[in-house]
MILO-963583 format. One line per 8 residues: number of its first residue (from 1); for each residue x, y, z of C-alpha. Coordinates in steps of 0.1 Angstrom, whole numbers. Example, Ala and Ser with C-alpha at 12.3 -4.5 7.8 and 13.67 -1.06 7.14 Angstrom:
BEGIN
1	123 -45 78  137 -11 71 .
# end
This chain:
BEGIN
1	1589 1780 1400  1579 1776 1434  1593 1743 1452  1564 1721 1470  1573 1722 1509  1573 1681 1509  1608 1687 1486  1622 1717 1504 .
9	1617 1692 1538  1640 1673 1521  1664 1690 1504  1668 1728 1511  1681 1733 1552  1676 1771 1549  1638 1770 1541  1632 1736 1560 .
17	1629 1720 1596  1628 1685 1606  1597 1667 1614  1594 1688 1651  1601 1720 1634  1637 1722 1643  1669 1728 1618  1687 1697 1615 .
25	1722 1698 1628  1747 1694 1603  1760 1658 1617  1716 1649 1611  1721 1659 1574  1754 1638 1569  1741 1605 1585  1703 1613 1568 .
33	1720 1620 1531  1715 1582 1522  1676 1576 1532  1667 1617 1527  1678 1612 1489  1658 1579 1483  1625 1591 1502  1628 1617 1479 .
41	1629 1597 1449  1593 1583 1466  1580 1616 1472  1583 1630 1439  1557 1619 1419  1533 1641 1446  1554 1673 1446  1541 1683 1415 .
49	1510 1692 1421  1501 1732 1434  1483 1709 1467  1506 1673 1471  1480 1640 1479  1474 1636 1517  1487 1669 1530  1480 1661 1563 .
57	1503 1628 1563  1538 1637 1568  1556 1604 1561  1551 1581 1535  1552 1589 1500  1537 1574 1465  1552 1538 1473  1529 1544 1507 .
65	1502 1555 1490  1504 1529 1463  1507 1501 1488  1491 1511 1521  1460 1539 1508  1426 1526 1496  1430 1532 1460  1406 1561 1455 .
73	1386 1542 1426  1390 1503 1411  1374 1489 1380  1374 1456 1397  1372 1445 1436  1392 1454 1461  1394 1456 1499  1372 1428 1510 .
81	1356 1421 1540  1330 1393 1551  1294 1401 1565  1290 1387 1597  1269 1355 1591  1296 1347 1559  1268 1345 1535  1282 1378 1517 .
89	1311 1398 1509  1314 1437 1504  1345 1456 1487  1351 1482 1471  1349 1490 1433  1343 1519 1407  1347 1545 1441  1314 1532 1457 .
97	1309 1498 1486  1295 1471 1468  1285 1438 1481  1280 1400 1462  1268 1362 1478  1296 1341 1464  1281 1314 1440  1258 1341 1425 .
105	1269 1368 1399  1255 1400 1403  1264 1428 1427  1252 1450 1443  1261 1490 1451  1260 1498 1489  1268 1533 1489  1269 1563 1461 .
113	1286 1595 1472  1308 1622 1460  1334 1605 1477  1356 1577 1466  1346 1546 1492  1366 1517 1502  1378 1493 1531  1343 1481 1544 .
121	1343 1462 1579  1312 1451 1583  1293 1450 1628  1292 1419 1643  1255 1419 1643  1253 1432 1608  1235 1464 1610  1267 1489 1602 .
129	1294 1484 1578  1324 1516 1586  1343 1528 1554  1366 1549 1542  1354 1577 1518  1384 1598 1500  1378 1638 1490  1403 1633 1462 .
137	1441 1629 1470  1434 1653 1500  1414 1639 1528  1406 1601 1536  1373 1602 1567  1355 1570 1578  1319 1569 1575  1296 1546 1587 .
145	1264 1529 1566  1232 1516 1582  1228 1484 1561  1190 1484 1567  1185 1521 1555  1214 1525 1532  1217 1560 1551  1259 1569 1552 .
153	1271 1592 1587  1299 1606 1589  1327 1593 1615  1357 1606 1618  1362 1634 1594  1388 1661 1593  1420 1671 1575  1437 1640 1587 .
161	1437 1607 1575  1411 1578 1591  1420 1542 1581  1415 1509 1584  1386 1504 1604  1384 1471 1625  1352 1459 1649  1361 1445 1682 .
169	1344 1412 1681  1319 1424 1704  1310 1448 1686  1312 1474 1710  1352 1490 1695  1363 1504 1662  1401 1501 1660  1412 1524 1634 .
177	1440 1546 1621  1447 1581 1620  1473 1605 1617  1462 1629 1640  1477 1646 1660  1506 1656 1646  1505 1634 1609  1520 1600 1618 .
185	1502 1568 1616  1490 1558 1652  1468 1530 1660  1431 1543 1679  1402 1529 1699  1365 1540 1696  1340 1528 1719  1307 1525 1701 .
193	1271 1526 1705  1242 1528 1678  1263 1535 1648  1279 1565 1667  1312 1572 1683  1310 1574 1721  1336 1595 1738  1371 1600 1726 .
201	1390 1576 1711  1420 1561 1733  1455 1555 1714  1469 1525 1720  1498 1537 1700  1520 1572 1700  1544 1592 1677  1580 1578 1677 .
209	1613 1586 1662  1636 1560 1649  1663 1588 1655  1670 1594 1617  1654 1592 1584  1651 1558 1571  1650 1545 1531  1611 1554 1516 .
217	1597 1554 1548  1615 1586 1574  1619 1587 1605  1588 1583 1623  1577 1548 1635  1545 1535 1614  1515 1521 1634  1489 1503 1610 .
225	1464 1475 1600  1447 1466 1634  1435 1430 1636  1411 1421 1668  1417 1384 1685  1385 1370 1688  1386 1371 1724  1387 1412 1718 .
233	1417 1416 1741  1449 1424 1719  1453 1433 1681  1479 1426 1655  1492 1450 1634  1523 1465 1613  1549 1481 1626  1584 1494 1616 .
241	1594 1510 1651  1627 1502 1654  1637 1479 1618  1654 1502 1597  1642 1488 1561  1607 1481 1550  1575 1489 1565  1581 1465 1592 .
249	1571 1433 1615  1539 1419 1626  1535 1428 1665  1505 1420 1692  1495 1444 1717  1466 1445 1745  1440 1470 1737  1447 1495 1765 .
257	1460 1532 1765  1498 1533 1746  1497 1497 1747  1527 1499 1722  1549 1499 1754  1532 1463 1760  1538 1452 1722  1556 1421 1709 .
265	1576 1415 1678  1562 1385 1662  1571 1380 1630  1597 1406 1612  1607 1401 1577  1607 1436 1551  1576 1439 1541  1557 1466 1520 .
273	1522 1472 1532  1508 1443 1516  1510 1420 1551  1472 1427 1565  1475 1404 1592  1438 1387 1597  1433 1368 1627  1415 1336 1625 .
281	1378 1328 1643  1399 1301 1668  1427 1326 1675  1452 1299 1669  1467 1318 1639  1465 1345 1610  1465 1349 1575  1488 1380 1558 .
289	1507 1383 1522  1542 1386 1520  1566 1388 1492  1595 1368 1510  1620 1349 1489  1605 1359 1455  1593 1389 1435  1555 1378 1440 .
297	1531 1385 1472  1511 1351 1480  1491 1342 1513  1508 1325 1538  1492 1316 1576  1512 1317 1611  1507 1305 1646  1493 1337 1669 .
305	1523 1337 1690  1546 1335 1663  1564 1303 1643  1575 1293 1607  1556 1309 1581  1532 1280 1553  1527 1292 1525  1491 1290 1512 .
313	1489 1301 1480  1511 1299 1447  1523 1312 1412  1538 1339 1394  1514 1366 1406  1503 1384 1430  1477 1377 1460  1471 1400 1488 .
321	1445 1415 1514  1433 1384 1530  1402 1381 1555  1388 1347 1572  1356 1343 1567  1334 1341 1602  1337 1306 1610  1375 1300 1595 .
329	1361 1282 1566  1374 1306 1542  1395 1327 1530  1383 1359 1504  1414 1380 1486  1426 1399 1459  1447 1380 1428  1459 1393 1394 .
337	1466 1361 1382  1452 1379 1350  1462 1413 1350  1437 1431 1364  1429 1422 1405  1399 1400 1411  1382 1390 1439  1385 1354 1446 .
345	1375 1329 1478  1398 1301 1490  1384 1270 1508  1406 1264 1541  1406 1230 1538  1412 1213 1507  1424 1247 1488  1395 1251 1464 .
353	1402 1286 1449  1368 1301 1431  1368 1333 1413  1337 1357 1420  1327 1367 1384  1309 1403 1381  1282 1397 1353  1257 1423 1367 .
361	1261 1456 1381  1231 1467 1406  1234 1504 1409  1217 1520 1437  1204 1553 1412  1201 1554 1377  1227 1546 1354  1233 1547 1317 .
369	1258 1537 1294  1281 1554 1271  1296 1538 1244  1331 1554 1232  1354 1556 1200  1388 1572 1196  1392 1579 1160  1427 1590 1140 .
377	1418 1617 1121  1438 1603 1094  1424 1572 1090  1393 1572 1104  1401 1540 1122  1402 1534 1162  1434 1544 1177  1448 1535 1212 .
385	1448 1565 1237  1447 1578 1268  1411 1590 1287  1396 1610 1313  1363 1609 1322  1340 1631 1349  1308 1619 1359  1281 1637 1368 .
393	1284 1634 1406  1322 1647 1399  1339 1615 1404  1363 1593 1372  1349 1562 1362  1366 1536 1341  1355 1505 1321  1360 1469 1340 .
401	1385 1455 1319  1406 1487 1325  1432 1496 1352  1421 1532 1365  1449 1552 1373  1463 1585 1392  1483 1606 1373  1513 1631 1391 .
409	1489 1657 1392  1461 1638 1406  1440 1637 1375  1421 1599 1369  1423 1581 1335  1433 1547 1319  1443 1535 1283  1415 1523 1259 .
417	1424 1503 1223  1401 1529 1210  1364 1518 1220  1345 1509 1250  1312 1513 1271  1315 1529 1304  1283 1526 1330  1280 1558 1346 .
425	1253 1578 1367  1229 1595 1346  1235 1632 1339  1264 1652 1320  1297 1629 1313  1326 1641 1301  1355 1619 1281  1386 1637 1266 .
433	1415 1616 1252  1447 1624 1240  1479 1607 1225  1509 1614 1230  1525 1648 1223  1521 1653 1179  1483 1648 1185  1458 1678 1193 .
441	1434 1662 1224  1396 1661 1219  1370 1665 1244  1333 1662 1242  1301 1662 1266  1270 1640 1264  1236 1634 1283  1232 1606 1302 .
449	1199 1585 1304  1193 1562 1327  1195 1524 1309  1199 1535 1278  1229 1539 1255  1249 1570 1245  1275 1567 1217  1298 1598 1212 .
457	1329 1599 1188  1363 1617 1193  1383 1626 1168  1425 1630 1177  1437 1652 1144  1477 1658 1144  1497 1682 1151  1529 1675 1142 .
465	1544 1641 1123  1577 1640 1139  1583 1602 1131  1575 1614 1089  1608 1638 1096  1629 1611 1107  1622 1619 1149  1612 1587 1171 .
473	1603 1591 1206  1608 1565 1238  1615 1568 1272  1642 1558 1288  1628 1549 1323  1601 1526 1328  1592 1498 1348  1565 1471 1344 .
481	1560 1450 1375  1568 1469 1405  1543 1454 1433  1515 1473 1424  1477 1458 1423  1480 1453 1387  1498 1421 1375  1521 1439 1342 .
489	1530 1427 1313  1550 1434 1283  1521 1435 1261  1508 1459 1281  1539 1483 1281  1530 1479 1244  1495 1489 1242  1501 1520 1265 .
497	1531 1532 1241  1508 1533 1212  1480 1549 1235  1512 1572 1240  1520 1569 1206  1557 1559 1221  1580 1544 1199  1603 1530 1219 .
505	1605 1513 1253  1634 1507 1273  1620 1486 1300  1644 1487 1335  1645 1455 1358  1652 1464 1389  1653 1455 1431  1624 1471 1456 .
513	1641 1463 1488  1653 1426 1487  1634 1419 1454  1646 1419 1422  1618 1424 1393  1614 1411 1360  1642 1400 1358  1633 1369 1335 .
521	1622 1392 1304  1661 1403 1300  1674 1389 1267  1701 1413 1255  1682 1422 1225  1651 1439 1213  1620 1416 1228  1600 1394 1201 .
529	1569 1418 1204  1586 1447 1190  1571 1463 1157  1587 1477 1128  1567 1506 1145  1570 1501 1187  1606 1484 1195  1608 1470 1229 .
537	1637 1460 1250  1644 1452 1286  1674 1465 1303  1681 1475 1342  1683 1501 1367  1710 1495 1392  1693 1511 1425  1725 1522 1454 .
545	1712 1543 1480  1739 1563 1486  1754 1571 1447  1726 1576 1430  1703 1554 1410  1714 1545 1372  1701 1525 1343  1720 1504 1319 .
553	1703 1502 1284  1719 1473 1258  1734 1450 1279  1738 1421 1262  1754 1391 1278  1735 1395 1315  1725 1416 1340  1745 1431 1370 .
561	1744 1425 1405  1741 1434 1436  1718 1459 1421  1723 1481 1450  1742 1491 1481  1737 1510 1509  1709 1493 1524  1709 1499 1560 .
569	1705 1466 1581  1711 1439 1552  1746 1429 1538  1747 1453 1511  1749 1483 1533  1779 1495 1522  1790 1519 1497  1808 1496 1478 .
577	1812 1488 1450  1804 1521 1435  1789 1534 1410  1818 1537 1390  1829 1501 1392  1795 1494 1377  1794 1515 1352  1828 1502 1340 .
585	1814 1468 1341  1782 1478 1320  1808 1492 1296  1821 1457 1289  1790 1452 1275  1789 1485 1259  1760 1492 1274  1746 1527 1272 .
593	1747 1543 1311  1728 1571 1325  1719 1588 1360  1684 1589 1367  1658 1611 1383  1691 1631 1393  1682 1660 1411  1641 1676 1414 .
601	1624 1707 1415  1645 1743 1410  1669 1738 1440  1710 1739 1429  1717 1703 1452  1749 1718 1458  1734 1752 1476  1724 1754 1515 .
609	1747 1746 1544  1750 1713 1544  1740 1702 1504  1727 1671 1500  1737 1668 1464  1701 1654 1454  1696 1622 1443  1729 1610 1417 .
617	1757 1626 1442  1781 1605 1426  1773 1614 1387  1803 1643 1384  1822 1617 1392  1813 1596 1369  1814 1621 1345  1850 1633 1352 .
625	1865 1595 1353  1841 1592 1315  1818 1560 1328  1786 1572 1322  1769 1583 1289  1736 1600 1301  1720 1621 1325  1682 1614 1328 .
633	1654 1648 1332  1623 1626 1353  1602 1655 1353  1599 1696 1349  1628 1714 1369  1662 1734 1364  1676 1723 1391  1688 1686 1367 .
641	1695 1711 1340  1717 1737 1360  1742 1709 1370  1741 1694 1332  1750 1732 1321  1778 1732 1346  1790 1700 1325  1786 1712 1288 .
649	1806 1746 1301  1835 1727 1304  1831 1705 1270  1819 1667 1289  1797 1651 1265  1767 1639 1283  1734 1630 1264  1705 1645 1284 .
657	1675 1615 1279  1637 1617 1293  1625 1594 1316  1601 1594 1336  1603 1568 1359  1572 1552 1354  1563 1523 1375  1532 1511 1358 .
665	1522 1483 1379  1512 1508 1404  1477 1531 1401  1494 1561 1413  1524 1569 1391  1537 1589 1366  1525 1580 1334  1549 1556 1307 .
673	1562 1580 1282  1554 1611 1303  1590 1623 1297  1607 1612 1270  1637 1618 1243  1628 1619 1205  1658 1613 1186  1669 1619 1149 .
681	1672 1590 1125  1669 1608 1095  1657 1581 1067  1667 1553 1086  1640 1530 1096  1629 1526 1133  1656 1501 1150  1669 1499 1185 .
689	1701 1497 1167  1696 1532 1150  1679 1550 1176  1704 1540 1204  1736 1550 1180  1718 1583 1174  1709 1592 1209  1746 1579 1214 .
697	1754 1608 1193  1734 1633 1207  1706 1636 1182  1678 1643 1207  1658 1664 1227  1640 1655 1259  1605 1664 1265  1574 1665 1281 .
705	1549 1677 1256  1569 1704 1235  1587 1694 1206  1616 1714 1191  1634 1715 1161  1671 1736 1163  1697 1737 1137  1728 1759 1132 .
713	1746 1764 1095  1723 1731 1092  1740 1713 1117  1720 1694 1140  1715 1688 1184  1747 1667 1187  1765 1682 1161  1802 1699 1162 .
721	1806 1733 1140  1845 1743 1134  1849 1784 1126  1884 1796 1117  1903 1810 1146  1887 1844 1135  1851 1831 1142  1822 1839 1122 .
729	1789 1842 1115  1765 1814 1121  1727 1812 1118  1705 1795 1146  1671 1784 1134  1643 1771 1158  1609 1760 1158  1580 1747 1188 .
737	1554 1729 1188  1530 1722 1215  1494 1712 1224  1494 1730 1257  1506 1770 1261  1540 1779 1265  1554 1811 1279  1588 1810 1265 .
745	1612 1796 1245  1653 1803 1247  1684 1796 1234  1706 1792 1260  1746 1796 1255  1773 1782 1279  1742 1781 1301  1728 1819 1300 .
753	1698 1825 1280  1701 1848 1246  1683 1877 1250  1689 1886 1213  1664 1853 1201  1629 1862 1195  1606 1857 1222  1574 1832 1224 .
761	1538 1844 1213  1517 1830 1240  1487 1815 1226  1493 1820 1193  1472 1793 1168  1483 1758 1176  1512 1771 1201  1538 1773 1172 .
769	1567 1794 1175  1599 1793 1150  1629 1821 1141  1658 1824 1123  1688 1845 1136  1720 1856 1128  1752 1859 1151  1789 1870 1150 .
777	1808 1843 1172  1842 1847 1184  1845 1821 1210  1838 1789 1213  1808 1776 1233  1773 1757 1230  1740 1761 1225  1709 1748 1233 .
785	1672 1755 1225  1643 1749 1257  1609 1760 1260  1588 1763 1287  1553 1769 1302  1543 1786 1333  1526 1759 1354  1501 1732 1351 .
793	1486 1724 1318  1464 1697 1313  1470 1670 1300  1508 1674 1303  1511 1655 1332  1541 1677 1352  1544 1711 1369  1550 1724 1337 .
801	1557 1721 1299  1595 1713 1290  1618 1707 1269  1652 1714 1257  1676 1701 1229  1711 1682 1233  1736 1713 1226  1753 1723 1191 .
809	1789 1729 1199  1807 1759 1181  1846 1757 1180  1864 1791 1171  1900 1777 1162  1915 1760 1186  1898 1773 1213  1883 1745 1238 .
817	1849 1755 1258  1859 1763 1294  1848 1778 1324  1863 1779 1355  1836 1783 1376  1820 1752 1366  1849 1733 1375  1850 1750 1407 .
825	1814 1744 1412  1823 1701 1409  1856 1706 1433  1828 1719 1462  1808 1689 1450  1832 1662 1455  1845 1676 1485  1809 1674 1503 .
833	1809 1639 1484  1835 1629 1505  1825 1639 1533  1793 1627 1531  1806 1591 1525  1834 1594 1545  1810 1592 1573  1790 1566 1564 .
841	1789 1540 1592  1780 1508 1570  1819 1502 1552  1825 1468 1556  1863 1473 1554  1890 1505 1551  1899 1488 1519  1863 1492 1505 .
849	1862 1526 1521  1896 1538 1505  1890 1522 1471  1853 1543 1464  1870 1573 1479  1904 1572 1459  1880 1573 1429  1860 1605 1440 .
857	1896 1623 1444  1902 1614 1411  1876 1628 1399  1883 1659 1418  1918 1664 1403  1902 1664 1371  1879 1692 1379  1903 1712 1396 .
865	1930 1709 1366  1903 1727 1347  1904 1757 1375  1936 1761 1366 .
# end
């Protein structure tokens, strides 16, 4: 498989340059290792696409996109921004401008286009609102709408990105933001006149370095969300130049050519996209969201020159993108009090908050209705599952009371119970839904009439019952409130595991930056809302920068802190304690302890010049020293599976789980249950009790859509099989299933594949494979069974179809399973390890610094015994 170039940037020196095209000096690599491996961790949901989101952006990643990006298409409000007089407020919703008098009910669309619209700012005088309009996941332009004709120009346009538009109070500047020239986020200037750009715009801001790669957010100083003073003289905006964590302060600059020489510092705290400074009408002060001191993002108001934050707003959600209205009166922004974001308008003075309730929908060309059901084939009864829908002017649309998502390949849908009524232009619309991976997906095609309604039925028939032979799936990776738009819930993890048709939920809390999230749904036990079919617990992933991330399923008395080191410029920067001394602590509480999203994409981490060992550089440590369980596949690669091979050839018993890392507060993420393990329980009933002792036992297979059966002499993934010292014969049965195309599926054996198993028929009825096959074994060794595709296949939402089994282990006699090359393989590992740690400049202390590294020699020693 071909490797995106946003992962090779990261991770491969001999195919890869820095930022201004030049190798990075092996020194760069050491001191980058820590921030390099977590911006990868961001980046990867958009490597797995053939064409990653925003090509021409070169820093940032999903956690940008998520928090700084227009989403490319709401089912309720978003972006607000005040018409001139105050009388009216436009936003964006359902990919179009819309605009609604608050007091009244029913709004009305401003713009219809291909495009996906968002961010209105709205002239002085009224007469032009400029917008940003999104070709999907590629290219974001600004446009620019004559309110009086309803006519849309283009304004900037090109294969960079155009944000954040901002009129001068005057009326006569646009301050924006681009990436041009060179893909970094730079603040711009437009003089205007008559709705048209006149001249060239003037930066006020230019590329800088921070001199090395920082955590999420590179090297490359950000320059974004302009807000004028009303005297028209300076802006606000957000900045990281210089701060190494988060996406950085609140400065004020004049509006003149690279004014960010002139800029001032006035408010820092780590912040994640969400601050929007708006300055107020008097320019005494402004209004931004910040998440400071809690998990939640509220409003909180400032003096212009800088002072004590007040916070305005309150409660255990979120509220964020703020704007004053004209005269300072009010104060419109988005909350999720209840889930889904809502528009809502905040009196100044006394603190009235009103809500601005959509009853009507005013589109500006015919629209019609269609009205949806998702029917089990079984029962004939409505069944939870995941949609996509196309339009016919191209774009996805969504029902209101829906979050509309973006999938890792870019693809729009949302989770339905199992019925709902869509409004959508008239014409050919397409829904198709799906569930899960046992469940053939059905897709139909209706006309569209303008104000009437269309009803249209999909069936979902199975294809396989794994949970009727004894097989329960669940993820072992996902995350509910992650400051994203949407205000999570556990409920809601529930409902989208049956529209996944997901069994089980392992739920992770876990820090962003200085937060730590969720953490009041850990109980130690299976949650109340669990199901004799959906069980539902709440465990944590322990985030260092450095080792490697981890999760710790079943702990039972409480969670552990710090929850993560090696955070540049805060007091947990150094690389202690490590990952070892929490895993041993987890043990205590015999928790279950796996590496996650390890290593990406087909790369060895060990290979190149200077390796950077992927993401979890300290797992074969952990490993050889036996504190962790479980090594975690995020997403289709060999590159996670090579290094688990170079385990199993010297006998370490590590369960290989599927996670996906899904972060489903956010719209763009990979979806929950994308990857997951299905595990054996026989006749047992669905427990978190039985299925965490079987996948403690290795009774698994991890997966993104296939699913396997593999046995030898009856024995099952897990499973030991003892042959005289003679050896023997033993016979391997396997069978596939899948509701994509596959190209192949192997048997692999102390890591090589079996050219002796029968191969795949491609496309054969229902993608079914299965064999039986006889062998003559004389040494010991292990076997596993994966299949394959060969790239995208909808609606498997990876680069392609995977999956592979937890091995069968065959013992000839005494004979243990060894190779030396593997252990040789972890003695380079650990030797770069320590190297790369050694010169890590935030230790605290030589004790700290002697303790972590007297662990990794360890583990060495127990590698290179092996060697021997």
């Amino acid at each position: 498989m071909n490797v995106p170039p946003s992962v090779l940037l990261i991770f491969d020196r001999d195919t890869a340059s820095s930022p201004g095209g030049r190798i990075p000096s092996p020194a760069f690599c050491t001191l980058c290792s820590v921030c390099c491996t977590l911006i990868f961790f961001n980046l990867f949901p958009l490597t797995l696409s053939a064409q990653p989101a925003y090509p021409a952006a070169k820093t940032g990643g999903n956690y940008m996109h998520n928090f700084y990006l227009p989403p490319p298409s709401t089912s309720s409000p978003r972006r607000p921004a005040w018409s001139p007089d105050g009388t009216a407020v436009a936003f964006a919703m359902h990919g179009s401008l819309w605009r609604i008098r608050p007091g009244e009910h029913i709004a009305h669309e401003l713009t219809d286009n291909t495009t996906y619209d968002s961010s209105p700012a709205w002239s002085p005088d009224g007469a032009w609102i400029v917008y940003t309009t999104e070709t999907d996941n590629r290219t974001i332009d600004l446009m620019i709408l004559n309110v009086n004709t309803g006519v849309s120009t283009p304004l900037k346009t090109g294969e960079h990105l155009y944000l954040d538009p901002a009129w001068s109070p005057d009326g006569s500047r646009l301050a924006y933001v681009s990436t041009e020239p060179a893909g970094y986020y730079n603040i711009f200037v437009q003089v205007m006149k008559d709705g048209k750009a006149a001249g060239d715009p003037t930066p006020l801001t230019r590329d800088n370095s921070f001199g090395k790669s920082r955590l999420y957010f590179g090297a490359f100083d950000l320059h974004v969300e302009p807000s004028w003073s009303p005297d028209g003289n300076e802006l606000l905006f957000l900045s990281n130049r210089g701060i190494p964590l988060g996406s950085g302060g609140i400065w004020r600059m004049p509006v003149e050519p690279i004014a960010i020489d002139k800029a001032r510092l006035i408010h820092t705290e780590q912040t994640l996209f969400r601050t929007r400074p708006h300055w107020s009408s008097d320019g005494a002060r402004f209004v931004y969201a910040s998440h400071v001191g809690g998990q939640f993002t509220h409003l909180y108001i400032l003096p212009a020159a800088g002072g004590e934050p007040y916070k305005i707003t309150f409660g255990d959600w979120d509220d964020f993108y703020p704007r004053w209205s004209p005269d300072g009166s009010k104060i419109a922004y988005i909350s999720n009090q209840y889930g889904i974001p809502q528009l809502r308008i905040m009196q100044t003075v006394g603190g009235k908050m009103t809500e601005v309730v959509i009853k009507e929908k005013r589109w500006r060309h015919p629209h019609g209705r269609v009205a949806v059901s998702i029917l089990d084939a079984d029962t004939g009864q409505p069944t939870a599952a995941r949609v996509y829908t196309q339009a016919s002017n191209g774009k996805s649309y969504a029902p209101d009371d829906t979050y509309h998502r973006v999938g890792r390949l870019n693809e729009h849908f949302f989770h339905t119970p199992g019925t709902f009524t869509i409004e959508v232009p008239e014409g050919p619309f397409e829904v198709e839904a799906m569930k899960g991976f046992e469940y053939h997906p059905d897709r139909e095609t209706v006309e569209v009439t303008a104000d009437k309604t269309v009803a249209v039925a999909l069936t979902l028939s199975r294809m396989a019952n794994m949970p009727a032979q004894g097989w329960y799936s669940g993820s072992t990776h996902v995350h509910m409130n992650y400051a994203g738009d949407l205000h999570n819930t556990l409920e809601n993890l529930i409902f989208m595991s049956d529209a996944e048709d997901q069994a089980v939920v392992n739920e992770l809390v876990a820090n962003k930056d200085n937060r730590i999230l969720d953490y009041p749904f850990f109980t130690g036990k299976p949650d109340a809302l669990s199901t004799p079919d959906r069980v539902l617990i709440v465990g944590e992933e322990y985030r260092p920068a450095f080792h490697g991330h981890v999760y710790f399923l079943d702990l039972k008395d409480h969670l552990l802190s710090p929850f993560a080191s090696g955070y540049e410029g805060t007091a947990i920067e150094s690389l202690y304690p490590s990952n070892t001394d929490m895993l041993r602590l987890a043990g205590e509480q015999d928790a279950f302890r796996g590496y996650v999203h390890p290593y990406f994409g087909e790369n060895d981490p060990l290979g190149g010049e200077n390796p950077s060992l992927g993401g979890a550089k300290s797992f074969p440590v952990d490993a050889a020293l036996g504190t962790v369980d479980a090594l975690e596949i995020s997403g289709a690669g060999h590159a996670v599976l090579n290094v688990w091979h170079q385990l199993l050839n010297n006998d370490f018993n590590i369960i290989l789980t599927g996670g996906e890392d899904s972060i489903s507060s956010l719209y763009r993420t990979a979806i929950v249950g994308q990857v997951r393990s299905y595990v054996y329980l026989g006749d047992k009933p669905l427990s978190w009790d039985n299925w965490l002792t079987a996948l403690r036992q290795g009774h698994t297979f991890a997966t993104n859509g296939p699913l396997l059966t593999f046995s030898i002499n009856d024995a099952l993934p897990g499973d030991e099989i003892h042959l005289p010292k003679e050896g023997g014969t033993i016979t391997l049965k396997g069978e596939m299933q899948s509701i994509v195309p596959l190209e192949k599926i192997v048997v692999y054996h102390n890591g090589q594949e079996m050219d002796s198993i029968p191969k795949i028929q491609s496309g054969s009825p229902g993608n079914h494979s299965s064999f039986t096959h006889e062998i003559n074994v004389r040494e010991s060794g292990w076997y596993t069974l994966q299949a394959e595709g060969a790239g995208n296949a909808h609606p498997i939402d990876d680069r392609y179809p995977l999956a592979t089994t937890q091995p069968i282990r065959v013992y000839v006699g005494d004979q243990p399973i060894r190779n030396k090359a593997s252990a040789r393989y972890f003695v380079r590992w650990i030797d770069r390890l320590i190297e790369m740690a050694d010169a890590h400049t935030g230790w605290r202390s030589q004790r700290e610094r002697d303790h972590v590294l007297s662990q990794f020699r360890e583990a060495r020693t127990v590698y290179e015994k092996l060697t021997e």
